[in-house]
N, C-alpha and C positions, 0 to 999 in steps of 0.2 A: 941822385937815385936813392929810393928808400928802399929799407931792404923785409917792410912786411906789409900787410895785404891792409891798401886803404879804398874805400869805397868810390866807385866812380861817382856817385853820385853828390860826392862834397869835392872830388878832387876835376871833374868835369864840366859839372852838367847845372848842381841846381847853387842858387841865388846865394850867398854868404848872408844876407836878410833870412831868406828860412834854415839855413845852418846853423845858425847862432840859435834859434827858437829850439831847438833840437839839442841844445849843446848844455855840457854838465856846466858852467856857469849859470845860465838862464834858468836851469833847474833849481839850483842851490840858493841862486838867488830867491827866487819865487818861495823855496821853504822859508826861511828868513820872513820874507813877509808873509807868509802865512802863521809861523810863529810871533812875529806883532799882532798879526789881527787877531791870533785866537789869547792873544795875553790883554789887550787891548781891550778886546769884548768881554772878556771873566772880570778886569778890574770895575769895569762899567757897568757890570752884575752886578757888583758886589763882592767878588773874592779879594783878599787883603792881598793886592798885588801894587805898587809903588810907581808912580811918574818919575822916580830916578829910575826904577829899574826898566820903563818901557823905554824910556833916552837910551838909557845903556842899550838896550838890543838895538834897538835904531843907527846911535852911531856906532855901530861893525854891519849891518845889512846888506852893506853891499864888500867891505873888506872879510871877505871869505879867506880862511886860513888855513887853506889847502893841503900844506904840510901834517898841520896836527890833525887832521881829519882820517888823512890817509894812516897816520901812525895807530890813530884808535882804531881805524879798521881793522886793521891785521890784530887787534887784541880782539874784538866784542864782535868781531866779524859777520858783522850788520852797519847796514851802510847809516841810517838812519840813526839809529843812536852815536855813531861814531861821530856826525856832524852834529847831533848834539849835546856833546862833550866837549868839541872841539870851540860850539858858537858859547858853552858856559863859561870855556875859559880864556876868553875874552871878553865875557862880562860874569862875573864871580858874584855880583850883587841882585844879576836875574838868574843867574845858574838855577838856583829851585824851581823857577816857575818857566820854564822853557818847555814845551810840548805837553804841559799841563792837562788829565784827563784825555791825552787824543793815543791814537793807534799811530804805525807806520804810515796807514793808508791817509792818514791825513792830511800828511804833507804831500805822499805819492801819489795819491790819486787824484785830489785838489789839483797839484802841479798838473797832473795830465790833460786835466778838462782844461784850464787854465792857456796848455800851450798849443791843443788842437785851437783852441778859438780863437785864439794870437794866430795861428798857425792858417784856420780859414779866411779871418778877414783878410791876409795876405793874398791869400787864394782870390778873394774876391775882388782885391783891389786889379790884380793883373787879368782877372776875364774881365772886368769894366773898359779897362784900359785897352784889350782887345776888343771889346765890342763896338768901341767908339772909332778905332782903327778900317777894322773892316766893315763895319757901315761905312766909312768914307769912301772906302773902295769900290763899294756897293754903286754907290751914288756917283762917282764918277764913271762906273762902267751903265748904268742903266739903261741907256740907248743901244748899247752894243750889240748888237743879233748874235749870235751863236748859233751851233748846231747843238740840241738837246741829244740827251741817249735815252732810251731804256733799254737795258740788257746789253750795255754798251753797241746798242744798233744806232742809228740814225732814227730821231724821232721830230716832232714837229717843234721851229725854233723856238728857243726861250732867249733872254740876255743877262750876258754875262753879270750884270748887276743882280738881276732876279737868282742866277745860283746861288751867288754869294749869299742871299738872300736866306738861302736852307742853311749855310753852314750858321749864319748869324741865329736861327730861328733855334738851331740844338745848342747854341753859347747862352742862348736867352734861357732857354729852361735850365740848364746847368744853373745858371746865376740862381731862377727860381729856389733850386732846388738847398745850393750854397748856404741863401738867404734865410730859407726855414731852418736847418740845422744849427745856424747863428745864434736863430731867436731862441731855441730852445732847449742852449746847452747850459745845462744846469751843475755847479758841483756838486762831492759828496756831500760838505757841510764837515760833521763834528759828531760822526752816528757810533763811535767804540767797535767794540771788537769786533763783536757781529752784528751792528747795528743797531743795538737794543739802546746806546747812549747810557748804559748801567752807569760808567766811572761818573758822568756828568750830573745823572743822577745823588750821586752820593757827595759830590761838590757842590752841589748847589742847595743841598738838604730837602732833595724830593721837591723841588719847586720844578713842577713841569713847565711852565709858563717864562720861567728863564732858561731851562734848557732850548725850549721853542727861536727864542730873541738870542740866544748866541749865536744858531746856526742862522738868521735872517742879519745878525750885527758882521756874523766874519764874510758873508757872501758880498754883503756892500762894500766892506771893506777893498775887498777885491776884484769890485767891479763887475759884479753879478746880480743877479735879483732875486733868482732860487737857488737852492738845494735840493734834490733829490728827497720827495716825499719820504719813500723809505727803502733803505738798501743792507745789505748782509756785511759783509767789511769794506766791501768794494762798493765803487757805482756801479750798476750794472755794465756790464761788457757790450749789450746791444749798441751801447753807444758809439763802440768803435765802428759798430758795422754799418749806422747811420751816415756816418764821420766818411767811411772809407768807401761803401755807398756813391754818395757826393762827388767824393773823387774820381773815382770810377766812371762816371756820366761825363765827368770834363772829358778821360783818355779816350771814351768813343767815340765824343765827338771829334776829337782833335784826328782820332786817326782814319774818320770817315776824310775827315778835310785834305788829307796828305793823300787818300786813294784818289780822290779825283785830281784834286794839282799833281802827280806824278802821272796820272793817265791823262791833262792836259799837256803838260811836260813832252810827253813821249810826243802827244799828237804836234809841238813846236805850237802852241796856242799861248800858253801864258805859263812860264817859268817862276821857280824862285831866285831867289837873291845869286849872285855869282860872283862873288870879287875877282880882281884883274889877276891877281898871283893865285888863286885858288886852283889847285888840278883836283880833275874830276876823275883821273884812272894812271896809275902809274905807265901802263903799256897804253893805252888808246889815249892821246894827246887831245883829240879833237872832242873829249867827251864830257859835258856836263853833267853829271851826276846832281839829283835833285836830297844830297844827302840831310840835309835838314829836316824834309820830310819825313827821310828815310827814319831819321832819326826822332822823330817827333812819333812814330809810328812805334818803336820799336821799346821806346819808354812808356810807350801808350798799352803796351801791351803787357809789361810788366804790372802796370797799376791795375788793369782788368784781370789779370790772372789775383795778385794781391789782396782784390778784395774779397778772396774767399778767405783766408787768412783769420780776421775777428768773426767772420761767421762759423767759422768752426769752434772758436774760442768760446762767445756767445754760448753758444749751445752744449756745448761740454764742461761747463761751470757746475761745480757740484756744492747743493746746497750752501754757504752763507760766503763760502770761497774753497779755490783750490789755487797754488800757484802756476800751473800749467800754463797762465794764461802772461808770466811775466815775462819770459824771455822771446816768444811772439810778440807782444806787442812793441815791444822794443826795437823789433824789426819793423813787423808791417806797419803799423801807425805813420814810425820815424819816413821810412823807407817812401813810402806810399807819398806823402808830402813832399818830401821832397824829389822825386820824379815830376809830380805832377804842376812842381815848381819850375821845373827844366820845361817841361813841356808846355809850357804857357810863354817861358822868357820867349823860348824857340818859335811857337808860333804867331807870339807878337812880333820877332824879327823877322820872319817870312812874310807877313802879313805887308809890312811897312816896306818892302821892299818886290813886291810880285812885279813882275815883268808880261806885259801887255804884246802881242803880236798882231795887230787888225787884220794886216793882210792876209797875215794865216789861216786867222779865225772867218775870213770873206772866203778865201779860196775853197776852205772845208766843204761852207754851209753852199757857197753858190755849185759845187759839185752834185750836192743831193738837193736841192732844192726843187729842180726842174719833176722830179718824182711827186715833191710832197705838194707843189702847185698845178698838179694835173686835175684836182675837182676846180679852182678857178677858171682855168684855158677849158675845162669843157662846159662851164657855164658860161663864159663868156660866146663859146663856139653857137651854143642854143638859142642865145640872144641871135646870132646872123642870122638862125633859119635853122641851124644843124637839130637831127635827131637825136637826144641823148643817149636811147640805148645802144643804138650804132656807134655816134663818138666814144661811148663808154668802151665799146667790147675795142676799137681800133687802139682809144689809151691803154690799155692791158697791153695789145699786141706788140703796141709801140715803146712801150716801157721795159718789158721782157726781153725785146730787142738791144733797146741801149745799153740796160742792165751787163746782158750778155759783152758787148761789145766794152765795158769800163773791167769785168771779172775775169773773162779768158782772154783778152788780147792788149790789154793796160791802156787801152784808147778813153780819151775823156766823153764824158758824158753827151752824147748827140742827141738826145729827147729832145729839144725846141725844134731843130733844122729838120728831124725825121716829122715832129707835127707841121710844120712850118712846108714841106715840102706833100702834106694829105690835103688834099681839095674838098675831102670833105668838113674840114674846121674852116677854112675860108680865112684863114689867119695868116701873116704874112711875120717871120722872123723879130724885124723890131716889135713889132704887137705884142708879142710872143714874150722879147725882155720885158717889155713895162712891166709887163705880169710878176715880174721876179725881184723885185725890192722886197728884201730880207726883214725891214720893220715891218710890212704887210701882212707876216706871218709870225709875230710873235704876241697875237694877243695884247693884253693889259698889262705887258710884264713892264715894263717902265712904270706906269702906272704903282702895280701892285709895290714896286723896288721904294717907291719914292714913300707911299702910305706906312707901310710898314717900318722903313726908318724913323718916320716922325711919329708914327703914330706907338709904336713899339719899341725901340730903341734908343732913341731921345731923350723918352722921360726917365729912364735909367742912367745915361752920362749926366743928365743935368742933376740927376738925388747926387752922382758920387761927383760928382764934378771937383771938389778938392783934393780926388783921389786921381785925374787924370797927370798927363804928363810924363807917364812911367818911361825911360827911355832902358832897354837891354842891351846886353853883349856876352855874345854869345863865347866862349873858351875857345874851342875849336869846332 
């Protein structure tokens, strides 16, 4: 047992892959190489800086010296300068030229952009990975008739492939959404205190033209293609609200998906995963609880309230910076990712493991069917000779009737055997079943289930296709 407050979200829920992206290592690391590139790119300028001393930072870049770091803290009490003092004095021969012309924000803010977009292709790898999942599911259930709802009423059948089909259509615009964020997350570069680049200015003796090529040399360096046109000490803040945004659109979808599987669930149609020792209620033995859902819903909601968080930031940023915006983001950004990291492992694991019931899903639909097949049987009726607006007003009478007989007395549906037994349809009971094969009435939706995979879904597993395979597991 520990005895102080650790986040569910590292000790639960999300991925030790996106903890570590989060983690003061990953960060200190990335300064480090942000402090090569930008010493790197000055030597390649023209500043009198030495290939012994770019070795030298190289070999410690990744031997971070924790101890003396923390000790200079507690003197100069600034995180940033204290690391480096600590990375000088382990190389004494780049000490001078360490952070050379930059701001705090140049390692901090760099790093930030840096681990959101480490932080989203992750994102992206595990909604591909789900999308390839349940299209398969999709495609195996296609045939399946189902009972539709709207308004959780009884509506005309769809199949069970074709619903799938809505959850996969809101994971596909997430990815859209994912994918432009990716392309267009720029760092700050190397812009000084308040952007204006003055120090850099004055190192490179007014040559605007290499101040231009530092900030294009250290963005490659690090695997980027821009910097931010022009920013105040910060990158702009919007960005987190882009960032968090994106995220955001996954939790909705994720938690539309768990409203209907838990109100399939209830109806015994199609469940999620249940392992054999799993209890679902301390006092009711017998009870499956669809907690994953539960739980996918409940992170989901956390990351939808979360993204107002950088939008308030955003917007309350006062002229070139203020720091109001350091100790929020440090939450919501971190926080936000990794929720939304849980909540992809989780609905990949539910995904991979749904529980199909046919006969349930028959018993439902052939219950209301006999209502929703009443304009067939009275066209079929017209064809013998029958009047339609007489067969019409008798279907009304006849339907009201059975209705009644299924709502106050819990008797099943008798609409075929009540028409079946009217002389004026001239129809005789088996006539009456043919009429009621459940693919009869769901339209194109196979069709639609099968187009839409291939045509929409496909070419998306096949781009990431070296990105499939992802296998979870889930904590508890």
């Amino acid at each position: 047992m520990r005895d102080t407050y650790e986040s569910p979200l590292n000790s639960r829920y999300a991925s030790k892959e996106m903890q570590y992206l989060f983690s003061p290592d990953f960060k200190f690391r990335t300064w480090r190489r942000l402090w090569i590139a930008l010493a790197e790119s000055e030597k390649e300028l023209g500043l009198p800086i030495t290939d012994e001393q770019i070795e030298e930072l190289k070999k410690y870049k990744d031997d971070i010296n924790y101890d003396v770091a923390e000790q200079e803290e507690k003197i100069v009490r600034h995180d940033v300068m204290a690391h480096v003092h600590a990375y000088a004095k382990q190389c004494p021969k780049a000490g001078g030229i360490i952070h050379l012309g930059a701001t705090s924000c140049y390692v901090g803010d760099n790093t930030d952009v840096i681990i959101m977009t480490n932080a989203l292709k992750l994102v992206r790898k595990k909604l591909v990975n789900l999308l390839d999942k349940l299209s398969k599911f999709a495609l195996e259930q296609k045939d399946q008739p189902c009972l539709a709802f709207t308004h959780f009423q009884p509506a005309q059948p769809t199949t069970l492939g074709k619903r799938a089909c809505l959850w996969l259509q809101d994971l596909e615009m997430d990815l859209e959404q994912i994918e432009f964020v990716i392309a267009n997350m720029k760092l700050l570069g190397s812009k000084g205190t308040t952007g204006t680049q003055a120090s850099f200015k004055e190192l490179f003796d007014g040559d605007i033209e290499k101040i231009k090529k530092l900030e294009e040399k250290i963005a490659a360096k690090m695997g980027f293609e821009k910097c931010f046109a022009v920013s105040g000490q910060t990158y702009p803040r919007k960005l987190d609200s882009q960032v968090l945004f994106a995220l955001g659109l996954i939790a909705q979808s994720a938690s539309k998906f768990t409203n209907d599987l838990r109100l399939l669930q209830h109806l015994k149609e199609v469940e999620e995963p249940f392992e054999k020792t799993q209890i679902g209620s301390s006092a009711m033995a017998y009870k499956r609880n669809p907690m994953r859902s539960e739980r996918i819903a409940s992170l989901s909601r956390f990351v939808i309230c979360d993204m107002l968080n950088p939008c308030i930031t955003a917007s309350t940023q006062w002229f070139e910076r203020t720091l109001d915006d350091s100790a929020n983001k440090r939450l919501s950004v971190a926080e936000g990712f990794l929720a939304i990291d849980a909540v992809l492992e989780l609905y990949i694991n539910v995904v991979d493991g749904l529980v199909v019931y046919p006969k349930m899903i028959e018993k439902r639909l052939l219950s209301e069917l006999p209502f929703m097949a009443t304009e067939n049987i009275m066209m079929s009726a017209v064809k013998k000779g029958g009047d339609r607006q007489e067969l019409h007003e008798r279907i009304r009478v006849h339907s009201m009737e059975a209705g009644k007989q299924v709502k106050l007395y819990g008797k099943d549906n008798d609409l075929l055997e009540r028409i079946a037994g009217d002389e004026a349809f001239n129809m005789s009971l088996p006539e009456l079943e043919e009429l009621m094969d459940p693919k009869q009435f769901v339209g194109i939706a196979p069709e639609q289930t099968v187009s839409f995979v291939e045509n929409e879904i496909r070419p998306i597993v096949e781009k990431y296709k070296d990105e499939l395979g992802l296998t979870v597991e889930i904590n508890v």
